[in-house]
C-alpha positions in Angstrom: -31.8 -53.5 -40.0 -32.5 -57.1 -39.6 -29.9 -59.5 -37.8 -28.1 -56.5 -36.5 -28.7 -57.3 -32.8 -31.5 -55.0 -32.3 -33.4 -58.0 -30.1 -30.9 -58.3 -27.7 -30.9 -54.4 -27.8 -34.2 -54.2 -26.7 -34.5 -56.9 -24.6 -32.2 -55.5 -22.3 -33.9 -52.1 -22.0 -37.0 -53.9 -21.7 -36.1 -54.6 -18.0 -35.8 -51.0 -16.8 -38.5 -50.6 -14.7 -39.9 -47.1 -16.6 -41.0 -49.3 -19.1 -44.6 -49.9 -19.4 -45.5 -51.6 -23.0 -43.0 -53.5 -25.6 -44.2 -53.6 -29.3 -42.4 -56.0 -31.1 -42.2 -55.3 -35.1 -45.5 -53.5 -35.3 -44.5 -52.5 -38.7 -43.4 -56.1 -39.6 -46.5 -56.7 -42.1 -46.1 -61.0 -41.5 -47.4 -59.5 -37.7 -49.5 -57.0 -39.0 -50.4 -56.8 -42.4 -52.3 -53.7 -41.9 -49.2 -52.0 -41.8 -48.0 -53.4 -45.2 -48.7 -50.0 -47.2 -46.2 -48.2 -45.3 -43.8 -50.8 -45.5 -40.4 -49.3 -45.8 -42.0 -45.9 -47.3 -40.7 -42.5 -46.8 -42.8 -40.6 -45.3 -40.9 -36.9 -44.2 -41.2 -35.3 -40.8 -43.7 -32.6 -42.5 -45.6 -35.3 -44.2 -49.4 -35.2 -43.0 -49.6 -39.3 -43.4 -53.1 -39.5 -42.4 -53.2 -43.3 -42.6 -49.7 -44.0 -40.9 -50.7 -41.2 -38.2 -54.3 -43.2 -37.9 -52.2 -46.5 -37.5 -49.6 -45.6 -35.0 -52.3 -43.5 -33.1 -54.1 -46.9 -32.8 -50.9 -48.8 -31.6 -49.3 -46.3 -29.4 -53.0 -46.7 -27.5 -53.2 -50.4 -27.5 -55.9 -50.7 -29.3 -54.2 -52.1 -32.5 -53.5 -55.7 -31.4 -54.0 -57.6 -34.6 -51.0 -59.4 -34.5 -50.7 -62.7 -34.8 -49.6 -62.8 -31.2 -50.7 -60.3 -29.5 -48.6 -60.8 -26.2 -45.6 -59.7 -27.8 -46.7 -56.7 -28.1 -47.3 -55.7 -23.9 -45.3 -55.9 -21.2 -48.2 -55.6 -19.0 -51.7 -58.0 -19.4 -54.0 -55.3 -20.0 -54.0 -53.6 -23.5 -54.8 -50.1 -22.8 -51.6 -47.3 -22.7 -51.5 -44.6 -20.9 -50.6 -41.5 -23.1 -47.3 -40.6 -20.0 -46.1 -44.0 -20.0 -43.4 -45.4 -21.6 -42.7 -47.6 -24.3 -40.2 -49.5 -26.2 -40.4 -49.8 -29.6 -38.5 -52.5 -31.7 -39.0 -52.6 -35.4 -36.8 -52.9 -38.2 -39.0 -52.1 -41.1 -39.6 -48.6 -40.4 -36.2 -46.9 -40.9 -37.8 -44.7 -43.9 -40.2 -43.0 -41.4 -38.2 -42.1 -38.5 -38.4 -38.3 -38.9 -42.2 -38.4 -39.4 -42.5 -40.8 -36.4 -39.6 -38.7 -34.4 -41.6 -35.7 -35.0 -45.2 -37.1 -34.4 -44.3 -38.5 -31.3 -41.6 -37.2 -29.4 -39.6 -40.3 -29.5 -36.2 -41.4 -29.0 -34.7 -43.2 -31.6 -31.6 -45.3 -31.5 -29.2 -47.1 -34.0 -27.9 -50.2 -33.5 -24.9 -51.0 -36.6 -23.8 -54.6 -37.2 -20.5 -55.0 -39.4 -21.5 -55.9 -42.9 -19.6 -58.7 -43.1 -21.7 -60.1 -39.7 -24.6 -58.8 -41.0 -24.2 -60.8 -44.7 -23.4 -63.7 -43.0 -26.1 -64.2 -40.4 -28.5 -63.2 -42.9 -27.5 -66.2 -45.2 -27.3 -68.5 -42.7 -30.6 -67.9 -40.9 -32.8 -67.1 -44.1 -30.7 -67.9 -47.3 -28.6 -70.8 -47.0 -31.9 -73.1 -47.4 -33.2 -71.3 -50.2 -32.9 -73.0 -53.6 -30.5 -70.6 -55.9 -33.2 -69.0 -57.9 -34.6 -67.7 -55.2 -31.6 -66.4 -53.5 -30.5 -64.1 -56.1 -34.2 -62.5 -55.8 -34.8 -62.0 -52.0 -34.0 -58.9 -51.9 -35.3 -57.3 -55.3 -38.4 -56.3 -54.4 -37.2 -54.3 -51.4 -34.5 -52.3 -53.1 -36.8 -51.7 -56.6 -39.3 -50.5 -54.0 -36.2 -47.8 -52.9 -35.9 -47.2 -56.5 -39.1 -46.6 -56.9 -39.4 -43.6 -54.4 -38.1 -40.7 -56.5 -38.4 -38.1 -53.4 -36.4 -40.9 -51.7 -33.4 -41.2 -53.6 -33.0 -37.3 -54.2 -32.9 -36.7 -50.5 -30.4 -40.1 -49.7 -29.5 -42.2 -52.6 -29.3 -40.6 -56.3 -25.0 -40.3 -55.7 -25.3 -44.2 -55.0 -28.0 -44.9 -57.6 -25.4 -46.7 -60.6 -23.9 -49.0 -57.9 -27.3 -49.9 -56.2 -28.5 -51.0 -59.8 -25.4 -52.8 -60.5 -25.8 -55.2 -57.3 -27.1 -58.9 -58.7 -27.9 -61.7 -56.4 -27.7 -62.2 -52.9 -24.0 -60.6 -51.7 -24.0 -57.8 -54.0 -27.9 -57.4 -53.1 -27.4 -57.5 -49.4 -24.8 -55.4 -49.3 -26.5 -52.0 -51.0 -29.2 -53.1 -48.2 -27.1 -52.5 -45.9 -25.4 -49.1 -47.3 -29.2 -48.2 -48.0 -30.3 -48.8 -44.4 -27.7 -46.9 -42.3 -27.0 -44.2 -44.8 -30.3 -42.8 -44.2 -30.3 -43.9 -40.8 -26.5 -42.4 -39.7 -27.3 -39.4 -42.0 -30.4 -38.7 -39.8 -28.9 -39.5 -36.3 -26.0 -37.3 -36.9 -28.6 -34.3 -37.7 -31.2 -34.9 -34.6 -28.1 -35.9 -32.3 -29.9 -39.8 -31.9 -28.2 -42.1 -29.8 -26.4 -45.2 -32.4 -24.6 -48.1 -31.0 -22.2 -50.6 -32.8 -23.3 -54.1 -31.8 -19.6 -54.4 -31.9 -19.5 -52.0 -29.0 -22.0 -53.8 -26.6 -20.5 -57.2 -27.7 -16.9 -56.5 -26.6 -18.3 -54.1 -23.4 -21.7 -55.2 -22.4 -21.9 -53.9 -19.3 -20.2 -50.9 -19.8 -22.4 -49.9 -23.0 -25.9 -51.2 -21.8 -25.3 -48.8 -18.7 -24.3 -45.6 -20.7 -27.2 -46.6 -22.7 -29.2 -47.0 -19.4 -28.2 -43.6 -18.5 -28.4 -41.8 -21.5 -32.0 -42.8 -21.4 -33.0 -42.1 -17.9 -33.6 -45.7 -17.4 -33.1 -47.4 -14.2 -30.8 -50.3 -14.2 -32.0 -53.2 -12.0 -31.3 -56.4 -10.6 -33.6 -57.9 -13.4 -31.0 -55.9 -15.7 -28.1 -57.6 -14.4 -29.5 -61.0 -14.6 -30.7 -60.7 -18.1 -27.9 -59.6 -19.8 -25.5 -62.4 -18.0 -28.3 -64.3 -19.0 -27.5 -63.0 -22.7 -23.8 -62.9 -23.2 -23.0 -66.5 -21.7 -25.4 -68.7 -22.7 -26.4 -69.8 -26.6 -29.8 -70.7 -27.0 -29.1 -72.2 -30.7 -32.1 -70.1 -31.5 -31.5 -67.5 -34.1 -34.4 -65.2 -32.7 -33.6 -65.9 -29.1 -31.0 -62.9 -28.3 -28.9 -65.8 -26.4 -24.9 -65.7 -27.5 -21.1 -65.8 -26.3 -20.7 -62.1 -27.0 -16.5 -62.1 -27.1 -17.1 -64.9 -30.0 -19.2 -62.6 -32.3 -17.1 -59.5 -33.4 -15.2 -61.8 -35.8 -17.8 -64.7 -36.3 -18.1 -63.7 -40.4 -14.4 -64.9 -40.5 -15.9 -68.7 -39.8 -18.4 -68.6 -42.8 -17.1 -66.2 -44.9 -14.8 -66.9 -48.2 -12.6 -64.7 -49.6 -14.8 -63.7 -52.4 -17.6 -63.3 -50.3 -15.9 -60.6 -48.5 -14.5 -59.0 -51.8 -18.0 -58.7 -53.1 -19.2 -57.2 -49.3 -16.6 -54.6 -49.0 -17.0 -53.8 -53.0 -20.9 -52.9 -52.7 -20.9 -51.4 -49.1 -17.7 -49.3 -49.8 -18.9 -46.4 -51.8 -21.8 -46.0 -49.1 -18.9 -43.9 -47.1 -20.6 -45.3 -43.2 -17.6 -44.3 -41.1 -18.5 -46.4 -38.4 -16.6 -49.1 -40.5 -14.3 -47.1 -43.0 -10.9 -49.7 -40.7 -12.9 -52.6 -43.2 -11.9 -50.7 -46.4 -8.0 -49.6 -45.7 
């Protein structure tokens, strides 16, 4: 889910030394727009995907490097992967094919949560706040009619939540069925392939602490590089939105600086019948 902290996330484990290759949003279609037809798609674990298995075949072997900058997606100069190395994916765009990708490739997925309220917030002021009204209220139609859109989808996730997901107009109500969207299928689907999910929360108040059960959940080996770059992270601000650079004990209850009280009313009204656990203390 975008602005949920899932840079920081990976920048981190980008520093274990197992690590061979970093993709950065290789499903983010403003990177690569050859990967716009599977943009936020379901595609099931059984789902022969010829196309998609074509596409991530390419990337996973470093030959894909149309992106606009292609450095961000390798750790290491040369381009070619090795089929035993290791690497970290970060994307945000690809939560409706996690199975199929889970399943196609052996891979470890993880979770990262962010607080709605956080999550609202950050979005509108990074990407909203600057838009003119008219196009606020749309931003995020086209991605939830494209949910709507996917009948096989919403029978397997979302038909319970379908009335309240069509009721949502503008940006708050919008962004908050996003956000139920997004982790239901996500949660639902970590809970039944025992995935590792983290609260940003969680690493914000215990940084250390979580990164290293992280670490070693992983098999990753936690260096000097490690420690260096997450101080680095948690007590400095870069004043850069996509720079993962913050004072981590000022950021569990940041939405209470921006947010007004019917802001939140509308947040916890659309994200509340979604049932996410991880933040059923917002609702009581």
């Amino acid at each position: 889910m975008p602005r949920s902290g899932s840079t920081w996330l990976t920048y981190i484990l980008n520093t274990a030394t197992e690590i061979s290759h970093y993709f950065h949003e290789p499903f983010n279609p403003r990177f690569v727009p050859s990967s716009r037809s599977f943009y936020r798609k379901f595609i099931k674990a059984d789902d022969e995907a010829e196309d998609n298995k074509k596409f991530c075949d390419s990337l996973l072997s470093g030959e894909n490097i149309e992106s606009q900058n292609p450095v961000r997606f390798s750790k290491q100069k040369r381009q070619t992967i090795d089929p035993l190395e290791t690497i970290l994916i970060k994307d945000v765009h690809a939560s409706m094919m996690l199975e199929w990708f889970e399943a196609n490739y052996n891979a470890k997925i993880i979770t990262i949560t962010r607080n709605p309220l956080n999550l609202a917030a950050s979005w509108f002021k990074v990407w909203v706040n600057s838009m003119p009204n008219d196009r606020q209220e749309i931003l995020l139609e086209k991605p939830i009619q494209n949910i709507l859109k996917q009948q096989n989808l919403m029978d397997k996730y979302y038909r319970p939540y379908e009335d309240v997901i069509k009721e949502a107009r503008g940006f708050w109500e919008q962004i908050s069925v996003f956000w139920g969207i997004v982790y239901k299928l996500e949660l639902e689907q970590a809970k039944l392939h025992n995935r590792i999910v983290i609260r940003h929360e969680d690493i914000c108040q215990r940084p250390e602490g979580e990164f290293k059960e992280l670490f070693n959940n992983l098999d990753l080996t936690w260096t000097e590089k490690t420690d260096k770059t997450l101080n680095e992270t948690i007590s400095s601000h870069s004043g850069n939105p996509y720079k993962p650079y913050r004072n981590t004990s000022n950021e569990v209850d940041k939405w209470k600086k921006s947010l007004e009280d019917w802001q939140v009313k509308k947040i916890l009204k659309f994200t509340q019948p979604f049932g996410i656990d991880l933040y059923k203390d917002l609702y009581s």
